[in-house]
N, C-alpha and C positions, 0 to 999 in steps of 0.2 A: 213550606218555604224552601227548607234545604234541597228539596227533590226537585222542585223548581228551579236550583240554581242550576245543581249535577247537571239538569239536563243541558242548560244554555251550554255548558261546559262541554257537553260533550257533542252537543250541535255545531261548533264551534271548530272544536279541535276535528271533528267531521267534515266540517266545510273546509279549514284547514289544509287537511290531508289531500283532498279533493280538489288542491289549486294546482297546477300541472305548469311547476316553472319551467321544466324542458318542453320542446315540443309532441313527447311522445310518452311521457311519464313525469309521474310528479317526484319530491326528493326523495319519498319513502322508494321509489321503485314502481310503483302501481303504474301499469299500461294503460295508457289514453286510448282504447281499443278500438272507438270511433273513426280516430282519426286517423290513427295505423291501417285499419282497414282502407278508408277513405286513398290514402297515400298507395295504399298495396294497391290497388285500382287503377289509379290515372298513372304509373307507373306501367302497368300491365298494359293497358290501352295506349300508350306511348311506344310500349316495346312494337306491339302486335305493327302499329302504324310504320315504323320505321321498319321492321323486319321486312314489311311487305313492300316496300317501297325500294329498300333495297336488292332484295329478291327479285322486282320487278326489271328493277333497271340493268340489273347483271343478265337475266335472259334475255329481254328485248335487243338489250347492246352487242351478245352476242353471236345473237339469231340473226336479226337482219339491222346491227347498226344506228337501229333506235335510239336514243337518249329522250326517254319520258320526259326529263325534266324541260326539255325546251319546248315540249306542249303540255307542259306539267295538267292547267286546266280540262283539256278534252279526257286525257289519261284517267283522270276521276274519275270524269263520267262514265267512261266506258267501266270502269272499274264498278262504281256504284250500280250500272247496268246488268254487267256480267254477273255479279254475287246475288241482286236480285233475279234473274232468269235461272242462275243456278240453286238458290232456294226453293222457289218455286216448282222446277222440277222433282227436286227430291222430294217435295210435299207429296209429288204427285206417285210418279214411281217410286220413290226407296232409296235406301243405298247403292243397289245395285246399278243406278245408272253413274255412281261417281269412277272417274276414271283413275288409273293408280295414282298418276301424277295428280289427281285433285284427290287424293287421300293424304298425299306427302306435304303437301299445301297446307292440306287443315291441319296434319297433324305437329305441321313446324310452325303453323301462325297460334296453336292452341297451347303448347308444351313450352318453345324457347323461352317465352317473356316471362315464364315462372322461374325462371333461372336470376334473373334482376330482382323479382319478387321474392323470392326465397333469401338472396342475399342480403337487400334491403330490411327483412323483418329478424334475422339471425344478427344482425346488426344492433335495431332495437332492443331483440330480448337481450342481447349482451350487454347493452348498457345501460338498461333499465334494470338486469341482476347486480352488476358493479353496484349502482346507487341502494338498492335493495339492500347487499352488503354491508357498505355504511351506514344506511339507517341503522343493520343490527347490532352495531355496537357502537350508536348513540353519534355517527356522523353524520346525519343527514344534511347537515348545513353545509358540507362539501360536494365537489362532486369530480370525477375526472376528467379532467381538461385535454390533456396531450397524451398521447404514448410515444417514448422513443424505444421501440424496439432493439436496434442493434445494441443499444445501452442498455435496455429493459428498466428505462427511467418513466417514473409516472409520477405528473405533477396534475395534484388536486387546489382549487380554486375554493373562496368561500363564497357561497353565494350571494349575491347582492339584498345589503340591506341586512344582515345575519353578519350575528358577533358570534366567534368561538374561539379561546383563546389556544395557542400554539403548542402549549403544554399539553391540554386535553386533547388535541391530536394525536400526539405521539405516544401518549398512552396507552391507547389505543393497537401500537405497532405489532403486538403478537398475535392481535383476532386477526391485524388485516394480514399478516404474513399466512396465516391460515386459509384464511376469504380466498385470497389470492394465487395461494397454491405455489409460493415462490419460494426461495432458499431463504440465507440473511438477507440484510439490507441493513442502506444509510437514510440518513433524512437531514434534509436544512429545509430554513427558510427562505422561500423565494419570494421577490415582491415581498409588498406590507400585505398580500390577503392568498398569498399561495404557498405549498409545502410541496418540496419533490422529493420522491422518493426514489433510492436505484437499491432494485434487488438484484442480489447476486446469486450465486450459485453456491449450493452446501461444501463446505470444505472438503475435498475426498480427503480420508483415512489410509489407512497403513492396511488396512482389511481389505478397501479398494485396491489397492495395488496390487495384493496379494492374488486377487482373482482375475485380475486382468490378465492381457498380454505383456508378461513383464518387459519382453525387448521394445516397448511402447516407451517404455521410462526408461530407458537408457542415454541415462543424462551423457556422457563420454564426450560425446560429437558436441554438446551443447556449450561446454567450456567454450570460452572466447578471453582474447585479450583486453584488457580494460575494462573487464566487465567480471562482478562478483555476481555468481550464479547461488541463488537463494534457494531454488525446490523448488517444485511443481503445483500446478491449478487443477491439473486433470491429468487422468489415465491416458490420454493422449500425448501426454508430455508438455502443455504447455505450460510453460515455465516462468517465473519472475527473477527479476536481477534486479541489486542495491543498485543506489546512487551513483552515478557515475564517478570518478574523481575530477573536482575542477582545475584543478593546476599539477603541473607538474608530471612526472613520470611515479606509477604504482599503481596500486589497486584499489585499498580502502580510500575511502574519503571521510576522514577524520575518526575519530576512536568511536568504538563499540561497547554497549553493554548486552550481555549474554545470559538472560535469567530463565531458567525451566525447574521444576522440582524434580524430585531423585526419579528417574524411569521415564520421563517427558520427552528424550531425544533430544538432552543437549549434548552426549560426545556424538551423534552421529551428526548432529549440526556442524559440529566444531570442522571433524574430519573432512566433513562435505566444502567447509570452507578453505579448508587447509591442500586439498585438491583444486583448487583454483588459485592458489600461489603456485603452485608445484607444475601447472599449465609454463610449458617452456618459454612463451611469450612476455609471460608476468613476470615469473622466475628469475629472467634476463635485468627485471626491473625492479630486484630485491638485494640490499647489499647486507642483511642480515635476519634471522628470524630467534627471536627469544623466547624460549616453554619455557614458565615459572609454574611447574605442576604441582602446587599445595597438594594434591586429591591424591596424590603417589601411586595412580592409575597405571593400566597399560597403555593409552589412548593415543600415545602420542610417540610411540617405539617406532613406527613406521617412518618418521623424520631424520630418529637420530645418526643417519648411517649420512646427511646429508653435511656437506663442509659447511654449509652459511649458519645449519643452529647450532644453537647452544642450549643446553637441558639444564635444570635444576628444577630439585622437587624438596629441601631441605633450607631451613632459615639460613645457614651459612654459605650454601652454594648462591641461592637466590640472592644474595644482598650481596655477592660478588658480581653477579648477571646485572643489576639494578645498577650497581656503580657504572659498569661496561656500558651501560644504556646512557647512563646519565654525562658519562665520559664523551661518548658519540655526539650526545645532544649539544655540548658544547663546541664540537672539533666543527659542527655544522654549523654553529651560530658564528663561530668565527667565521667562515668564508659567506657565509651571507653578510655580516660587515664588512669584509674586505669587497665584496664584489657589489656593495648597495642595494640587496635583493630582499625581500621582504621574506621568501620563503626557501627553504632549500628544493628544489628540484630534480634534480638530476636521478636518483633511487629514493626507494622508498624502505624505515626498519618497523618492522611486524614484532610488538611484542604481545604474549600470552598470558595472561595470567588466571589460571584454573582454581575454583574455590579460594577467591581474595578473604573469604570471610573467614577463614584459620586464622588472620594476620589478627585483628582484633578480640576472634576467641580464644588464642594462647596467653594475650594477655591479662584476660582472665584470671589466669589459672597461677595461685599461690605459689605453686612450688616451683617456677620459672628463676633458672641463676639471673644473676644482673647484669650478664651478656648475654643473654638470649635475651634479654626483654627490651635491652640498647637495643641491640641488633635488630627485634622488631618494629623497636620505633623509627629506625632512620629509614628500614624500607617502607614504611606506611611513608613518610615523610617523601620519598623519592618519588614514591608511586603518584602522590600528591602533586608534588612537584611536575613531573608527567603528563599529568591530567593536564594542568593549564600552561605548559609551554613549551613542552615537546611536538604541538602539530608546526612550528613554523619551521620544527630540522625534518619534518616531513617520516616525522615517528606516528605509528597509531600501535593504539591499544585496542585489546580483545579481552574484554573484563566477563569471567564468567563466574557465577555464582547462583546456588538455590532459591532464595528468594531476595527481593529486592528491598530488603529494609534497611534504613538508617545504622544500624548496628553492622552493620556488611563490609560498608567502603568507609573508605578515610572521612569523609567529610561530603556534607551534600552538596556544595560547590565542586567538586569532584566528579560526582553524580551528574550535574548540571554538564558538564565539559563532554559526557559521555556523547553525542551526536546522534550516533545510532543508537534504536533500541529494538531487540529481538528477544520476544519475549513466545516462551513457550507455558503449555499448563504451568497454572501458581495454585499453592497450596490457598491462600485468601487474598480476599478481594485487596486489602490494604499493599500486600507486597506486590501487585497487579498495578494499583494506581500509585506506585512509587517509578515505576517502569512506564506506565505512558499512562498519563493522569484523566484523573475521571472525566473531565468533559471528554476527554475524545473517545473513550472506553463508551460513552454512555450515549455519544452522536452517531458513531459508526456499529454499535448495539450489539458492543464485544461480551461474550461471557468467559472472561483467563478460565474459568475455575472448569468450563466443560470442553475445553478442548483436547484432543485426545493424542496420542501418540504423536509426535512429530510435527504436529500442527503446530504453525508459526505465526504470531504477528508480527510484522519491519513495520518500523516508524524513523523515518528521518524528522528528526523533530527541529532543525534546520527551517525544511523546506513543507512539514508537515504533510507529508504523503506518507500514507498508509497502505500494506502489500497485507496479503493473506497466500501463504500455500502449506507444504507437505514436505520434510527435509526428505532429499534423496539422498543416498552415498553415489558421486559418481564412478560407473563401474568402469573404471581404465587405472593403465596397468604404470606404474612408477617405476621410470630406468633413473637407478642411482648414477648410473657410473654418464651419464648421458647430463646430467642435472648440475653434477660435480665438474664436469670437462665445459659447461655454458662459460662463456667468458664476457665482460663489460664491453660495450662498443667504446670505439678506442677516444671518442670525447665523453663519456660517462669515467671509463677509467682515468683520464687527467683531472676531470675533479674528483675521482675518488681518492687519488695519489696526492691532493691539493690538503683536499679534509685530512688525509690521517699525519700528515705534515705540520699539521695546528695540535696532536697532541700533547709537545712540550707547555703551548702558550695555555691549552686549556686545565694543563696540570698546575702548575704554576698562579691561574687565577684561582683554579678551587683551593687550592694551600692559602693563596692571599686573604682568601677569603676566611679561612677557617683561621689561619692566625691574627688578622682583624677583630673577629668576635672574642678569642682566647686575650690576646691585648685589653681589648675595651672591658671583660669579664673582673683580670685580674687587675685593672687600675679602680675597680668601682663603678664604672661606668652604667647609666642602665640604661641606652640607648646608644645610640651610634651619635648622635651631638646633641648634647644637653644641655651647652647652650650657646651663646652664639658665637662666644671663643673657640671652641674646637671647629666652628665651620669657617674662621678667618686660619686655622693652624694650616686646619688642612687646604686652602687653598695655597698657600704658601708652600707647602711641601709640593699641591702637584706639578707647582709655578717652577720648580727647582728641578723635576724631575721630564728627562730628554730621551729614554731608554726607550726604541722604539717597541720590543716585547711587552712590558710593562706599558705604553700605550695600547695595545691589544688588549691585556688582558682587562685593563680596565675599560674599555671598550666592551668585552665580554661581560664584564662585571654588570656594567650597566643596561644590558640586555637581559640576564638571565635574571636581574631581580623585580 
């Protein structure tokens, strides 16, 4: 009885195979040979018919002015006539009676139309192997549908009448990257029964560069204004560039975060980025640059000859840098309330901050006096601070650190604020999806952990576009004294002379401020109105008060909190 059943089973699954949903193979791949042939035929007898027709009509129109076509019917017959009398003959005589020109005849009405035919069935095997393919690793119930070449996008379809769910597709992604013979790739869902794929090309390496033509990557000439040059796709130099900036005058477009593990190519990223400030067009559009160099590296010696930075690589200089930033942030928030502008414009301040994760692991450490550990926490706290409201004085940050964990930066509201993200090799997968989180890690079928020197992923997470290339250093040469003599165009310079003319009012609110909470501290207070008498006092006071500074500053006040 069981042997009985096996069989229907495999009678079955035999006739199955044997159903031929395309017109020339069925899902497994198997060639309908029948009918290929059948089709190779009337294709070939189609070609021979037309060659000879046209052939015809190019000599006779030639020669004496002929066009067959308008006695298209006698033309047959004489044709049918001739090829029978010329049969006949050679039955009789041989070859030898053919003439050169009826050897050239047969041998272009016998040869060309295998040209169509050959094309035609190098067609089928091709896509009767594609399906083959899928069958062997358990997609038969797809098949592919389109090809876009200049993309190198291939979307497969499910067959009609066949469930396969979308997961079990993409599981699949490594045999078909194999099958396929193609670099990476992405995949989504298209339609509710199709998946498109786009392969790309293998990241080139640091190895690749090395063997090429290196004046090929001479990024130099590639710098441009308003535009951040990220590094290369190919030994040919073609290149990717961030985000553009939406508003305003400068380069970044909103803050950065910088993660690679030790030897990954983040200072040569850094440096590669730090040459497109240094581009004289940008430069023009920079009113200051901040290194906060925790890492006490060399990386960044090649700046300090320049008048806009400012270096510090120690808790006490850094949190004098941070105040100067946080000072700026203000002088700009004033003149955006005085002028009604939602963002400052006119330049743009660049700060650095290299290995932020010292700030949290010195406080760590036991044997910290109790002004170094203040003085850590207000820079943590400024830095914070930064994070979410230094982009409207048209501040960005360049946050770089080792791996991207919780334990790194101030707070992951922080984290969140960071816009960009460029993430080079991570030591594990966790500090990789802290830096651009697992769904997109796993839709665009990134692996952090095997990318190799220099190799980059940009994510604006903004606008969710993701870039892949190769950090290059660009190779052009830094004139200090040419960088230092660039001067502001002379309406950038009246608001620059505007802003630094608000750093009385912005001193003055930060003191207001800080003796506000010192007040309310030493009365008892644990909130700023506890209840709803001190919100009737102070209206009364501001009711009283006409000082137009003091209208600023609380104007500022109420912006920066």
């Amino acid at each position: 009885m069981n042997e009985d059943n096996s069989k229907k089973i495999d009678e079955t699954q035999k006739t199955t195979d044997n159903i031929f949903e395309f017109p020339f193979y069925n899902r497994k791949g198997k060639l309908h040979r029948q009918k290929v042939s059948q089709i190779a035929l009337l294709i070939y007898l189609v070609t021979v018919f037309i060659v000879y027709n046209i052939g015809s009509f190019i000599y006779h129109f030639f020669t004496s002015g002929l066009n067959i076509f308008a006695h298209y019917g006698s033309f047959i017959n004489q044709t049918i006539t001739l090829i029978s009398n010329r049969f006949a003959d050679f039955k009789i005589y041989g070859i030898s009676l053919l003439s050169s020109n009826d050897i050239i005849i047969m041998v272009t009405l016998l040869f060309l139309p295998l040209i169509p035919v050959g094309l035609f069935i190098r067609w089928v095997f091709k896509k009767s192997r594609i399906q083959a393919n899928l069958a062997s690793v358990g997609l038969e119930h797809y098949y592919l549908q389109k090809v876009d070449k200049k993309q190198n996008i291939y979307i497969f379809k499910l067959l009609t009448g066949y469930r396969m769910s979308y997961e079990i597709f993409i599981s699949e992604f490594d045999n078909l990257k194999q099958l396929f013979g193609e670099g990476d790739m992405t995949y989504s869902r298209y339609k509710s029964d199709m998946v498109k794929v786009q392969f790309k090309d293998e990241l080139i390496d640091i190895d690749d560069v090395k063997e090429s033509n290196t004046k090929k990557l001479s990024l130099s000439k590639l710098l441009k204004p308003n535009k951040l040059l990220l590094g290369a796709t190919s030994i040919r130099a073609d290149v990717i560039f961030a985000t553009d900036k939406e508003e305003g005058n400068g380069l970044l477009n909103g803050h950065w975060l910088i993660v690679g593990a030790s030897g990954s190519g983040k200072s040569v990223s850094v440096k590669s980025f730090c040459m497109n400030f240094l581009l004289p067009q940008n430069y023009t559009h920079i009113d200051d640059i901040f290194v906060i160099n925790y890492k006490q590296s060399s990386d960044y010696n090649f700046l300090k000859s320049l008048n806009k930075v400012h270096y510090a690589q120690d808790i006490k200089d850094s949190l004098k840098l941070l105040k100067k930033i946080q000072l700026n942030m203000f002088n700009k928030y004033l003149h955006n309330s005085k002028h009604d502008q939602d963002n400052f414009t006119a330049t743009q301040t660049i700060v650095i901050i290299d290995e932020i994760q010292t700030l949290p692991e010195m406080l760590d450490s036991k044997g910290l006096h109790k002004i170094e550990r203040n003085s850590i926490q207000e820079s943590l706290s400024i830095i914070e601070s930064l994070g979410s409201k230094a982009r409207a004085s048209n501040i960005s940050l360049m946050v770089i650190l080792q791996k991207g964990d919780i334990a790194s930066l101030p707070s992951t509201a922080f984290r969140q604020n960071l816009r960009n993200r460029f993430m080079l090799k991570q030591e594990n997968n966790i500090s990789a999806s802290l830096v651009i989180n697992n769904e997109i890690l796993e839709r665009e079928n990134i692996k952090p952990l095997d990318l190799k020197q220099g190799q980059f992923i940009y994510l604006d997470t903004l606008r969710n576009e993701l870039q892949r290339g190769l950090t290059i250093f660009p190779d052009t040469e830094i004139d200090i004294d040419m960088l230092n003599n660039l001067k502001f165009g002379t309406d950038i310079q009246l608001v620059m002379d505007e802003v630094s003319k608000n750093k009385s009012a912005s001193l003055s609110a930060i003191q207001k401020q800080k003796d506000e909470l010192t007040e309310l501290e030493s009365s008892g207070k644990k909130t700023y109105y506890d209840g709803f008498d001190d919100v009737e006092n102070e209206e009364r006071i501001e009711d009283e008060t006409t000082d137009d500074i003091l209208d600023e500053v609380d104007s500022l006040l109420n912006i920066s909190k």
